[in-house]
DSSP file (Angstrom, degrees, kcal/mol; ACC not computed):
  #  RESIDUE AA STRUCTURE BP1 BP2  ACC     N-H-->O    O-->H-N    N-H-->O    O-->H-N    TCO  KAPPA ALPHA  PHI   PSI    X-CA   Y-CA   Z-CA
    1    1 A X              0   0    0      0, 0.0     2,-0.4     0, 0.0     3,-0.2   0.000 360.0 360.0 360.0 129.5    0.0    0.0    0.0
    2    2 A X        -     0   0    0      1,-0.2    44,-0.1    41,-0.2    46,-0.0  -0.607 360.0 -81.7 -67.9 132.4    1.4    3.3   -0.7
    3    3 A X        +     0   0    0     -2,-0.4     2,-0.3     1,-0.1    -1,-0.2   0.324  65.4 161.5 -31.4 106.7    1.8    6.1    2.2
    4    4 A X        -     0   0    0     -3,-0.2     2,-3.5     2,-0.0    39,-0.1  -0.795  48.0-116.5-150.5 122.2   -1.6    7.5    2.4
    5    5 A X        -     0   0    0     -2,-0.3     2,-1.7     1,-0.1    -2,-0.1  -0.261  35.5-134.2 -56.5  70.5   -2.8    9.2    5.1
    6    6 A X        +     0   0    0     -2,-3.5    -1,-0.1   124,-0.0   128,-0.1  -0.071  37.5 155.5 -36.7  71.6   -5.9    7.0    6.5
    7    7 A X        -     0   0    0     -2,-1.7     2,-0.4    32,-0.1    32,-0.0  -0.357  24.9-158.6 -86.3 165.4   -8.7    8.9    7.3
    8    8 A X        -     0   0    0     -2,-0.1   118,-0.1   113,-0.0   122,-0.1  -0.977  25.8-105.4-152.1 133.2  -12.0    7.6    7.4
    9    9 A X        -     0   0    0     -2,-0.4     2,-0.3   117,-0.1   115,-0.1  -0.255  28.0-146.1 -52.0 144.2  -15.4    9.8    7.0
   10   10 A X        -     0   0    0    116,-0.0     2,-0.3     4,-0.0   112,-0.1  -0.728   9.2-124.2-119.4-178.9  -17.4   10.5    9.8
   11   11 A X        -     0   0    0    110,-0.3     3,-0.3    -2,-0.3     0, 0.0  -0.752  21.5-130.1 -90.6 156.3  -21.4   10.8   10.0
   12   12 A X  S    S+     0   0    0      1,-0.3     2,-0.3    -2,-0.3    -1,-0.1   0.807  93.9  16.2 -85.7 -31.0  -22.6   13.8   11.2
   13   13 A X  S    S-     0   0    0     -3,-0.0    -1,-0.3   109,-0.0     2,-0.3  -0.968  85.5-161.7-137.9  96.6  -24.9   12.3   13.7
   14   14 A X        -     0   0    0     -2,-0.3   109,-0.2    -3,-0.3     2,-0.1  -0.404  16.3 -97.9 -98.8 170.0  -24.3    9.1   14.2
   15   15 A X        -     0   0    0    107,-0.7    -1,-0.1    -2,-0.3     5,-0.1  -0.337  33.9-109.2 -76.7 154.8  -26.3    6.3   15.7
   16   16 A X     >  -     0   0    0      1,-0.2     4,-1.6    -2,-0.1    -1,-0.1  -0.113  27.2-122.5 -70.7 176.6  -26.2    4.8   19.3
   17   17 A X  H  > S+     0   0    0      1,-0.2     4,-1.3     2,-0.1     3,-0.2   0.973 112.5  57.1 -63.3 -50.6  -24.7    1.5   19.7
   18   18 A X  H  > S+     0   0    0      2,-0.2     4,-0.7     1,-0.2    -1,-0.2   0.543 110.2  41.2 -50.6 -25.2  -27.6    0.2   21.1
   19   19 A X  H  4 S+     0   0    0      2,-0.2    -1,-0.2     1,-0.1    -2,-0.1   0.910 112.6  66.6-102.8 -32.7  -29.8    1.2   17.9
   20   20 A X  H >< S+     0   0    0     -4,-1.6     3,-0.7    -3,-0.2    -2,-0.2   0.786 105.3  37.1  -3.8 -69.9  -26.6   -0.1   15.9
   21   21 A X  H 3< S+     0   0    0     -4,-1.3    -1,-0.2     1,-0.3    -2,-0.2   0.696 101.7  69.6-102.1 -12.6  -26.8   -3.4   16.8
   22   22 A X  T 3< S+     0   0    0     -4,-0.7     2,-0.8    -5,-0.1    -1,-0.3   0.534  85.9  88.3 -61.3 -28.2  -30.9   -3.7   16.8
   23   23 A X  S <  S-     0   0    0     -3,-0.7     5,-0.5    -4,-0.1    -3,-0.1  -0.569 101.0 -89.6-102.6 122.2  -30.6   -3.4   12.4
   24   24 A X    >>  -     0   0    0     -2,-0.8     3,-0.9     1,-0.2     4,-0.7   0.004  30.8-113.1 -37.1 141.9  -30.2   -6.7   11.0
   25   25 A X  H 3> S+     0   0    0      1,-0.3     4,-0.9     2,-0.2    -1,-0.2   0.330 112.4  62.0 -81.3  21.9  -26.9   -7.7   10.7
   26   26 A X  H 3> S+     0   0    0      3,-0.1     4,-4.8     2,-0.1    -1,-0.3   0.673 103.3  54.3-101.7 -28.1  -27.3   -7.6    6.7
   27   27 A X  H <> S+     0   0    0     -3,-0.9     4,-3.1     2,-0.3     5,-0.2   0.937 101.0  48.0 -38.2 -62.8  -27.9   -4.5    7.0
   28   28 A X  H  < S+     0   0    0     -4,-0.7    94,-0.2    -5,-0.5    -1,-0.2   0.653 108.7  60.6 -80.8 -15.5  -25.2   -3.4    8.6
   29   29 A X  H  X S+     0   0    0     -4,-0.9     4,-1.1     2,-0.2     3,-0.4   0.773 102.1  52.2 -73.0 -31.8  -23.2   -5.4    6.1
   30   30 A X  H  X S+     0   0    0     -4,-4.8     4,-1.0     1,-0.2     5,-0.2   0.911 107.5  48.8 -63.7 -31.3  -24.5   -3.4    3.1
   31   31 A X  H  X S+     0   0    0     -4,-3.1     4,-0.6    -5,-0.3    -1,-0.2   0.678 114.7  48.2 -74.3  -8.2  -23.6   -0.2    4.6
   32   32 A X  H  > S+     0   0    0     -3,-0.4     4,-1.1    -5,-0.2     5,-0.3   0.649 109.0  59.4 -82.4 -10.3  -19.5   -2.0    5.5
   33   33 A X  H >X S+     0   0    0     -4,-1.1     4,-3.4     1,-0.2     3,-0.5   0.950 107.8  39.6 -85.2 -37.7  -19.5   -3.2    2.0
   34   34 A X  H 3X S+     0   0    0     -4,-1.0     4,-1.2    -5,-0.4    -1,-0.2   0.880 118.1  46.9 -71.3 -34.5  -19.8    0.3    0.7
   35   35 A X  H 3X S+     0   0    0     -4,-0.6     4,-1.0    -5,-0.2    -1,-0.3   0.871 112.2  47.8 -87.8  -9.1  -17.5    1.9    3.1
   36   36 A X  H <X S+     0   0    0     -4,-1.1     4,-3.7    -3,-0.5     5,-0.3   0.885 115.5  47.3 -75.4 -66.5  -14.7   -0.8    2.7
   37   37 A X  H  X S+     0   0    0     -4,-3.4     4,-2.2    -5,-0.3     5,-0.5   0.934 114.4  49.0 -57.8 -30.8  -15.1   -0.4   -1.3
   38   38 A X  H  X S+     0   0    0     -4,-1.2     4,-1.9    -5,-0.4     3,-0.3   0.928 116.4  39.9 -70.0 -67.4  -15.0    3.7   -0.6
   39   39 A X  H  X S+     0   0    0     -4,-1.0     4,-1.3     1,-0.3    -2,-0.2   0.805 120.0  53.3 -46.0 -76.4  -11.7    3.5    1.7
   40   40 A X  H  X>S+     0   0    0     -4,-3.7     4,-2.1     2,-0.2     5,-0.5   0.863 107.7  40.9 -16.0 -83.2  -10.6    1.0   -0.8
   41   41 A X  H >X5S+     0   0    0     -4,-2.2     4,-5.7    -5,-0.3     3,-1.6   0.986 117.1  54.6 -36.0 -75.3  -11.0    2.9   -4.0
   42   42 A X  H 3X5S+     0   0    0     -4,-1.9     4,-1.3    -5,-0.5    -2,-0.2   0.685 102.2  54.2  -6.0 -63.9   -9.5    6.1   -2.1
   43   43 A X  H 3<5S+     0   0    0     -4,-1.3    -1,-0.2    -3,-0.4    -2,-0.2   0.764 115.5  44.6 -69.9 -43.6   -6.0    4.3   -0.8
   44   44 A X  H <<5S+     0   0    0     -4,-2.1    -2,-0.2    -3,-1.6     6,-0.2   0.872 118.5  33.1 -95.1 -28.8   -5.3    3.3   -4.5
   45   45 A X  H ><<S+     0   0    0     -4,-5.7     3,-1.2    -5,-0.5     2,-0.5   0.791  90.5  95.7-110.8   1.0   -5.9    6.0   -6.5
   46   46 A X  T 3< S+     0   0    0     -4,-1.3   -44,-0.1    -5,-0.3     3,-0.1  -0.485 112.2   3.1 -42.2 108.0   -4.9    8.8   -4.0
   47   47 A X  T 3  S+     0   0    0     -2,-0.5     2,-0.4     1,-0.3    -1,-0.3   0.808 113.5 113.4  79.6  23.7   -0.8    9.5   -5.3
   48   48 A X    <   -     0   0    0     -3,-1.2    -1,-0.3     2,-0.1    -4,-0.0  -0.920  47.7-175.1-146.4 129.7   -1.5    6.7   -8.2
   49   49 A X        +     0   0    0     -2,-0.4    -1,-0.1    -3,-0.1    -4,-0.1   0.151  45.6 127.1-118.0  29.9   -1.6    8.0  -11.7
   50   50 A X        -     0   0    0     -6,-0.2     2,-0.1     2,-0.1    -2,-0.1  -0.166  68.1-102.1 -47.0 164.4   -2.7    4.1  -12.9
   51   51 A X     >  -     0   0    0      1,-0.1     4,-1.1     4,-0.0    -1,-0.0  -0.283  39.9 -96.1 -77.8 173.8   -6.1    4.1  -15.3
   52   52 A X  H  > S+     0   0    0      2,-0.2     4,-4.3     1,-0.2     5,-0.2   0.795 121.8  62.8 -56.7 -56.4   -9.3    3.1  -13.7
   53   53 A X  H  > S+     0   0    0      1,-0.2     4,-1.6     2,-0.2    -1,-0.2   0.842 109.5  35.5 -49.9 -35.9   -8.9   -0.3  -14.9
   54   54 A X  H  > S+     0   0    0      2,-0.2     4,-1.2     3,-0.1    -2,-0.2   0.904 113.9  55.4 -64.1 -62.1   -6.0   -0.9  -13.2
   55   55 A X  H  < S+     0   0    0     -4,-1.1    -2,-0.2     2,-0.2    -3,-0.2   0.801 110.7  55.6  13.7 -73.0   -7.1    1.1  -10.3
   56   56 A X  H >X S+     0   0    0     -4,-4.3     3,-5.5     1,-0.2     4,-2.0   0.977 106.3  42.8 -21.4-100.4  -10.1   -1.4  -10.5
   57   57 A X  H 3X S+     0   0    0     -4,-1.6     4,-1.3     1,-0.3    -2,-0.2   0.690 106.1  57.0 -33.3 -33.5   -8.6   -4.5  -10.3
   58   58 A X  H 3< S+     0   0    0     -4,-1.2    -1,-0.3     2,-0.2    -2,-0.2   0.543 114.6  47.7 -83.9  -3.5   -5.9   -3.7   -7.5
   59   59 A X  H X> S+     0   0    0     -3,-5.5     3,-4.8     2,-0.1     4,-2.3   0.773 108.0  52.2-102.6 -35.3   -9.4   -2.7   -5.3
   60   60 A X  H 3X S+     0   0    0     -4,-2.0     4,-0.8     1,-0.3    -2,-0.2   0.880 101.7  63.4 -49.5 -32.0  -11.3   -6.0   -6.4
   61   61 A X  H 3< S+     0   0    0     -4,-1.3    -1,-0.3    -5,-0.3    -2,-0.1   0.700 115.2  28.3 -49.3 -24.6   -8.2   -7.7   -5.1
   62   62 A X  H <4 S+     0   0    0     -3,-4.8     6,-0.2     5,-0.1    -1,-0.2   0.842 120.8  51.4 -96.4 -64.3   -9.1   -6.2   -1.5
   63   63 A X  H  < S+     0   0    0     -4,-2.3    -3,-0.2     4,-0.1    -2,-0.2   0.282  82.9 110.1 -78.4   8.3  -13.1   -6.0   -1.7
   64   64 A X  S  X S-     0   0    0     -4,-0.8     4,-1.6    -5,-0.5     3,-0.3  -0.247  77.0-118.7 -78.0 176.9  -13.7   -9.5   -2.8
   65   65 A X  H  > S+     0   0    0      1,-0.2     4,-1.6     2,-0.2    -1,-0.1   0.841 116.0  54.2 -72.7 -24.5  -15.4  -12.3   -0.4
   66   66 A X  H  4 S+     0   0    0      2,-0.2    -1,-0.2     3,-0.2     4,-0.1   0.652 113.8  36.4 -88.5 -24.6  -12.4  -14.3   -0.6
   67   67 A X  H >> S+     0   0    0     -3,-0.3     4,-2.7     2,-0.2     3,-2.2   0.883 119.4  50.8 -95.2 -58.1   -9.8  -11.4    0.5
   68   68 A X  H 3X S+     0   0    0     -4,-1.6     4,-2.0     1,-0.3    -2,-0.2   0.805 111.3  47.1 -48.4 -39.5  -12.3  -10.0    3.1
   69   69 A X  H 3X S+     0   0    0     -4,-1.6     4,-0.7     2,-0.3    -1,-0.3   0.636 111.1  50.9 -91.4 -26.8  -12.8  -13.6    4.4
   70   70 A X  H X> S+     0   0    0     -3,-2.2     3,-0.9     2,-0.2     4,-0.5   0.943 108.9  55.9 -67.0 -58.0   -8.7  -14.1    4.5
   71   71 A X  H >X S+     0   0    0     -4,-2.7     4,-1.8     1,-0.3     3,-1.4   0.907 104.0  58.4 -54.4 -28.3   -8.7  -10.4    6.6
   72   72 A X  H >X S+     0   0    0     -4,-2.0     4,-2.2    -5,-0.4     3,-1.0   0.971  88.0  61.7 -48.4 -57.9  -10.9  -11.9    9.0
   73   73 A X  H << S+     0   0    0     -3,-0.9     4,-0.4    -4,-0.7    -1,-0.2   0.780 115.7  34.9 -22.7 -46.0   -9.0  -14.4    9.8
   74   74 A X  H << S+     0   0    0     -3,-1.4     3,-0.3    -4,-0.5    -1,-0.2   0.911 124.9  44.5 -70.9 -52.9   -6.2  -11.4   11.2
   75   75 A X  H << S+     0   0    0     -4,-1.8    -2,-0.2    -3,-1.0    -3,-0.2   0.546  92.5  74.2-102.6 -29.6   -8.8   -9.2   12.3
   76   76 A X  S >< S+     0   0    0     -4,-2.2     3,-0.9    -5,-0.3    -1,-0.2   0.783  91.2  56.3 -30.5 -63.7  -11.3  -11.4   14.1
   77   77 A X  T 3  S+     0   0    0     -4,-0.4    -1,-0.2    -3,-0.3    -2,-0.2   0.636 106.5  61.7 -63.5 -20.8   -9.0  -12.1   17.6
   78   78 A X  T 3  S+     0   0    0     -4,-0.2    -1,-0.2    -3,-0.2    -2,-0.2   0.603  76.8  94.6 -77.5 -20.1   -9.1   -8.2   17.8
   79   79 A X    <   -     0   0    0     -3,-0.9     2,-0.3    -4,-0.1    -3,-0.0  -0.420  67.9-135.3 -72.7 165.1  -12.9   -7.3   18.1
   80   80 A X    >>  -     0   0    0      0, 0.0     4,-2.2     0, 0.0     3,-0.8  -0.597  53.0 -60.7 -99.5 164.6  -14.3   -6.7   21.8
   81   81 A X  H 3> S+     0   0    0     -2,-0.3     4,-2.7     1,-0.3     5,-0.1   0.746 136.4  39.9 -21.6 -59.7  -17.6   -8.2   23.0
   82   82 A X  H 3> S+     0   0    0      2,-0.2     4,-3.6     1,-0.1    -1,-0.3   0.948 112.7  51.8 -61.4 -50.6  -19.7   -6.3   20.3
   83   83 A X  H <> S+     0   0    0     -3,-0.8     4,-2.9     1,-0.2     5,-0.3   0.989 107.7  51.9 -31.1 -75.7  -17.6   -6.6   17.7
   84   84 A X  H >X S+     0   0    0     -4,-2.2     4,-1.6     1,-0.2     3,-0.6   0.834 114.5  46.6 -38.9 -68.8  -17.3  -10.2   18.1
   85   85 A X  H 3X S+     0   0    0     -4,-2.7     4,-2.8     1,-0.2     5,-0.2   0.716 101.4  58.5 -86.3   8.0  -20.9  -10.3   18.1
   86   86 A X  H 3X S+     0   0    0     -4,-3.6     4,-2.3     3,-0.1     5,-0.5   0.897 110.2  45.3 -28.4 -62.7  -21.7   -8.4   15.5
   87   87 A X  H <X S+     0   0    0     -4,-2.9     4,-1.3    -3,-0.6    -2,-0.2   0.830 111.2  53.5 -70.6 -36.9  -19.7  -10.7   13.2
   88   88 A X  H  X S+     0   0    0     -4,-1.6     4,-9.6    -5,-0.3     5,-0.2   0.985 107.2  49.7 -52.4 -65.9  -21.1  -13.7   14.7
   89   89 A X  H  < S+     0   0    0     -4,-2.8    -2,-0.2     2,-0.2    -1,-0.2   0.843 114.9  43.4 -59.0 -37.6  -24.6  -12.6   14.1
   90   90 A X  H >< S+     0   0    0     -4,-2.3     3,-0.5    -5,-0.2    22,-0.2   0.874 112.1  58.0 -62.8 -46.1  -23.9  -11.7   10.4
   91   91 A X  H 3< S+     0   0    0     -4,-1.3    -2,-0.2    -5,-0.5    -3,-0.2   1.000 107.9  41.5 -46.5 -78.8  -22.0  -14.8    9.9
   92   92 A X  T 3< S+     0   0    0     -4,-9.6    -1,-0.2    -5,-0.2     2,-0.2   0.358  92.1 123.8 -79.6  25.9  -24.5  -16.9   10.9
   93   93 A X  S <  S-     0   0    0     -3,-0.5     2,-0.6    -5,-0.2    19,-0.1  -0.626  75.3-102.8 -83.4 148.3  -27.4  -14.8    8.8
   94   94 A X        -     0   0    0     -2,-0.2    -1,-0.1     1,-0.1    -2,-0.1  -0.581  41.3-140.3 -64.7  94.0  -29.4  -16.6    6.2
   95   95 A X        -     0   0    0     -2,-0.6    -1,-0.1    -4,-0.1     3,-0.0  -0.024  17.8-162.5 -73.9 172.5  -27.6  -15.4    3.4
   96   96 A X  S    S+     0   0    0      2,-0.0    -1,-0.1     0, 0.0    -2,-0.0   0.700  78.1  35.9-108.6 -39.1  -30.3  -14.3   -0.1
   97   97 A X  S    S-     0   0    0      1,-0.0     2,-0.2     0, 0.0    -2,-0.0   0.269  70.2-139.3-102.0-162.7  -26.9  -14.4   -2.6
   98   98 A X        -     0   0    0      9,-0.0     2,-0.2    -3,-0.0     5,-0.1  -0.905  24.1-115.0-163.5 168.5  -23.8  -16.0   -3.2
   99   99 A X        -     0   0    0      3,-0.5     8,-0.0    -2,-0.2   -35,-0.0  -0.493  25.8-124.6-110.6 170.7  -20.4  -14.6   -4.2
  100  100 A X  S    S+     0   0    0     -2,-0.2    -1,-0.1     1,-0.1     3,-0.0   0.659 103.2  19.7 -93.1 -14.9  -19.2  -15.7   -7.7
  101  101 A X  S    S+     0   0    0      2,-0.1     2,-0.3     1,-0.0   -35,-0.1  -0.140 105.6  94.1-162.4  51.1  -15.6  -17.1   -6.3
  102  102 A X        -     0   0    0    -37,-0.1    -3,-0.5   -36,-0.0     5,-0.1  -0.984  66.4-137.4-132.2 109.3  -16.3  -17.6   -2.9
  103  103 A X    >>  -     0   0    0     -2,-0.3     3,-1.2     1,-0.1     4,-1.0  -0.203  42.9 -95.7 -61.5-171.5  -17.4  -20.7   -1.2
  104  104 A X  H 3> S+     0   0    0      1,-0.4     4,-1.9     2,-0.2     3,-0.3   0.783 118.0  44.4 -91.9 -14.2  -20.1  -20.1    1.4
  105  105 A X  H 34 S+     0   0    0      2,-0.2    -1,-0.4     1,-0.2    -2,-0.1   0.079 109.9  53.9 -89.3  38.3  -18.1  -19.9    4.5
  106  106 A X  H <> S+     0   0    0     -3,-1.2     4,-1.6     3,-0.1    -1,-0.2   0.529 110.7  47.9-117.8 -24.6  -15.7  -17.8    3.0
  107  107 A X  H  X S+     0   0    0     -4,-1.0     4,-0.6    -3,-0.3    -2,-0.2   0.803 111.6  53.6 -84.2 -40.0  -18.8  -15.4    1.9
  108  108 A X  H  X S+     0   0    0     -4,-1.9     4,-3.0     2,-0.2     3,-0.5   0.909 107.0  47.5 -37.8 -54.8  -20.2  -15.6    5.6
  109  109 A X  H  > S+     0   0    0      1,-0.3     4,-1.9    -5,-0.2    -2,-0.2   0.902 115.1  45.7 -73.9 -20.0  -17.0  -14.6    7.3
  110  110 A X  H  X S+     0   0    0     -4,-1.6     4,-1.4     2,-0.2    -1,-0.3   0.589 114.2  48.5 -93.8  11.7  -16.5  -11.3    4.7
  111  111 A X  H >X S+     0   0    0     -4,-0.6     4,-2.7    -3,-0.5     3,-0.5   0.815 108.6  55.7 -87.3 -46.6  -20.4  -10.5    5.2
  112  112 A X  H 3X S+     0   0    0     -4,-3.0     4,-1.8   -22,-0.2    -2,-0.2   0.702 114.6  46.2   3.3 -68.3  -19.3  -11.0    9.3
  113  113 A X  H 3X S+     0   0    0     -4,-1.9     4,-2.2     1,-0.2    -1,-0.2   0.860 106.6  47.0 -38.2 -67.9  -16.8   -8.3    8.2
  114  114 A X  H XX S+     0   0    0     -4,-1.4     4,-1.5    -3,-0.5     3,-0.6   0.944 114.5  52.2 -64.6 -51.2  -18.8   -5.7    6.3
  115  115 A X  H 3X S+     0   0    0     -4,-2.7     4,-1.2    -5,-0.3    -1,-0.2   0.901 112.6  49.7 -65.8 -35.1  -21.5   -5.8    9.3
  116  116 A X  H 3X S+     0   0    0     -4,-1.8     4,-1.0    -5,-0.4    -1,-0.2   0.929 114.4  38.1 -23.2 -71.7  -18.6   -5.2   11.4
  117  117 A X  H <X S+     0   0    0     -4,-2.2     4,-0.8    -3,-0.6    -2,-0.2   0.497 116.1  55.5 -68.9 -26.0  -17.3   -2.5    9.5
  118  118 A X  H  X S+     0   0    0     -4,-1.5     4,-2.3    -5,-0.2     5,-0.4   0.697 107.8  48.2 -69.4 -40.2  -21.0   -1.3    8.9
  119  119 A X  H  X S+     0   0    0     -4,-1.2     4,-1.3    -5,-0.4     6,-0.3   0.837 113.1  51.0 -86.3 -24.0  -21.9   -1.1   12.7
  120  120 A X  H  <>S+     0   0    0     -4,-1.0     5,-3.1     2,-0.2     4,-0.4   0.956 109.8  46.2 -72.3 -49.5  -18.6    0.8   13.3
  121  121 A X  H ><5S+     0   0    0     -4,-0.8     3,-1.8     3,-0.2  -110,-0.3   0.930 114.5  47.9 -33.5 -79.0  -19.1    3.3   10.7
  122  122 A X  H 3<5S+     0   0    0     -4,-2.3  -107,-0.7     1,-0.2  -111,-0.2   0.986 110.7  53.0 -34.4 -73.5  -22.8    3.9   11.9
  123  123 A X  T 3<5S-     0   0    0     -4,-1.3    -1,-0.2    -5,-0.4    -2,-0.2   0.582 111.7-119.0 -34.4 -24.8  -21.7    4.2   15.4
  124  124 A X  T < 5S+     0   0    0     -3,-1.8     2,-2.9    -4,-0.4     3,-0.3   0.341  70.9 136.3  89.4   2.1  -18.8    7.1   14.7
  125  125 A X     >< +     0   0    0     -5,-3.1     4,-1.8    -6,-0.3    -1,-0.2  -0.418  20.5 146.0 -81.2  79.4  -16.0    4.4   16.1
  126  126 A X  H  >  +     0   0    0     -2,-2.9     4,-2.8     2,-0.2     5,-0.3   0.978  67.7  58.8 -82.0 -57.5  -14.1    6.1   12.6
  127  127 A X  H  > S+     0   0    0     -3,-0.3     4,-1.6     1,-0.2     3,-0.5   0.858 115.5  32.3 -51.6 -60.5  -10.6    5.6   15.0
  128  128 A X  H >> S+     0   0    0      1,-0.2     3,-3.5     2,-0.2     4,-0.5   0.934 116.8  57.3 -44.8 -71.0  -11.4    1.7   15.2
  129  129 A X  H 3X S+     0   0    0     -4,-1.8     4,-2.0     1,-0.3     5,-0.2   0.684 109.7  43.0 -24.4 -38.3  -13.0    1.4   11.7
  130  130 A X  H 3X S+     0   0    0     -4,-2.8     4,-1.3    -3,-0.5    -1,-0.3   0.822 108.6  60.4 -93.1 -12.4  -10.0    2.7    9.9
  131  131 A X  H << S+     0   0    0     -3,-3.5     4,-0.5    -4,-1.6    -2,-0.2   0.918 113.6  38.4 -53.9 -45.7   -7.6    0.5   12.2
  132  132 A X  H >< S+     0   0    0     -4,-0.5     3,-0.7     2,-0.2     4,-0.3   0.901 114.4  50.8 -90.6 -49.3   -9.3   -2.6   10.9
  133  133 A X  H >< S+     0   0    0     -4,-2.0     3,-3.2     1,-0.2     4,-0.5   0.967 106.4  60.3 -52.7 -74.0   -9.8   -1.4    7.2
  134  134 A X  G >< S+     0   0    0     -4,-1.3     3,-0.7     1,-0.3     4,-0.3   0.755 101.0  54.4 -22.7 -36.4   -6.0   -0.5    7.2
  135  135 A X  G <  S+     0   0    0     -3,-0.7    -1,-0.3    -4,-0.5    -2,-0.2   0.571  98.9  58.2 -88.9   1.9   -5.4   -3.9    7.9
  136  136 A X  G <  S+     0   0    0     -3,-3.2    -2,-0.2    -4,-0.3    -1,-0.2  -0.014 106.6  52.7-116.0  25.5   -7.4   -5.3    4.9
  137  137 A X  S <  S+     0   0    0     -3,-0.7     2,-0.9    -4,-0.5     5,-0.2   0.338  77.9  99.7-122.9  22.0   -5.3   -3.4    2.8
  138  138 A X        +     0   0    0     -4,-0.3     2,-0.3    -5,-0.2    -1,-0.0  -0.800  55.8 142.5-100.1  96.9   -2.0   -4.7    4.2
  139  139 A X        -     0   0    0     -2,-0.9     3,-0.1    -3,-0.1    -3,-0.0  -0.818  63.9-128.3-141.2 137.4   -1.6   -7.1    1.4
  140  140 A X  S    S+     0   0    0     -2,-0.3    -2,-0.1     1,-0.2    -3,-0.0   0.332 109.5  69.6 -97.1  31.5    1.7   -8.2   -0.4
  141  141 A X              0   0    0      1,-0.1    -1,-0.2    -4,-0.1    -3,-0.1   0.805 360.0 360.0-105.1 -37.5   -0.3   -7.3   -3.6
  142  142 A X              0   0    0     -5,-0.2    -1,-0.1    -3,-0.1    -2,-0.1   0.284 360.0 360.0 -19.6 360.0   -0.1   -3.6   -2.6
């Protein structure tokens, strides 16, 4: 990954925890998928004068189920109580879809993620959230 200063966006008003953890954990994964892919996109093409295509491809490398489902792996032993179930609870959700080159537990553990990463987001925790996204771009394809 090239030096880039990680920042992460904040909401202006953000939600309690408590109200956080009450929206179905798919939920919380469609709002992580979209902030992962934003943070994502960002990190590469910030100081990068690559095309879009290029640009592209080096984020699908990151945002896929199969790389999100490796960072778990790292990122998992790190959550506190909530975290932890957060991830759990997403994990074990009754999924509607299926990834295109992902088995299904590998597509469980990155929606885990994104609800993670969803609930943090919501919440304001920006400090954690970008600690843990930083680490699913610490990649030796970077």
């Amino acid at each position: 990954m090239r030096d880039f200063e990680h920042a992460i966006f904040a909401l202006r008003n953000p939600v309690s925890r408590e109200e956080a953890a009450k929206l179905h954990p798919m939920s919380l994964a469609f709002v992580g998928d979209a902030v992962h892919s934003l943070f994502m996109r960002t990190a590469v093409t910030v100081g990068s004068e690559s095309k879009t295509g290029k640009l592209h491809k080096e984020v699908t490398g990151h945002i896929s189920a199969v790389a999100q489902a490796a960072a778990s792996e790292r990122i998992v032993p790190l959550f506190d109580d909530d975290e932890a179930d957060i991830f759990r609870r997403a994990r074990n959700c009754r999924i509607q879809t299926s990834a295109k080159h992902a088995d299904i537990a590998e597509y469980r553990r990155a929606s885990g993620l994104e609800a993670v990463f969803g609930y943090l987001y919501l919440t304001g925790q920006t400090e954690r959230l970008t600690e843990f996204l930083v680490m699913t771009a610490e990649d030796e394809r970077c």
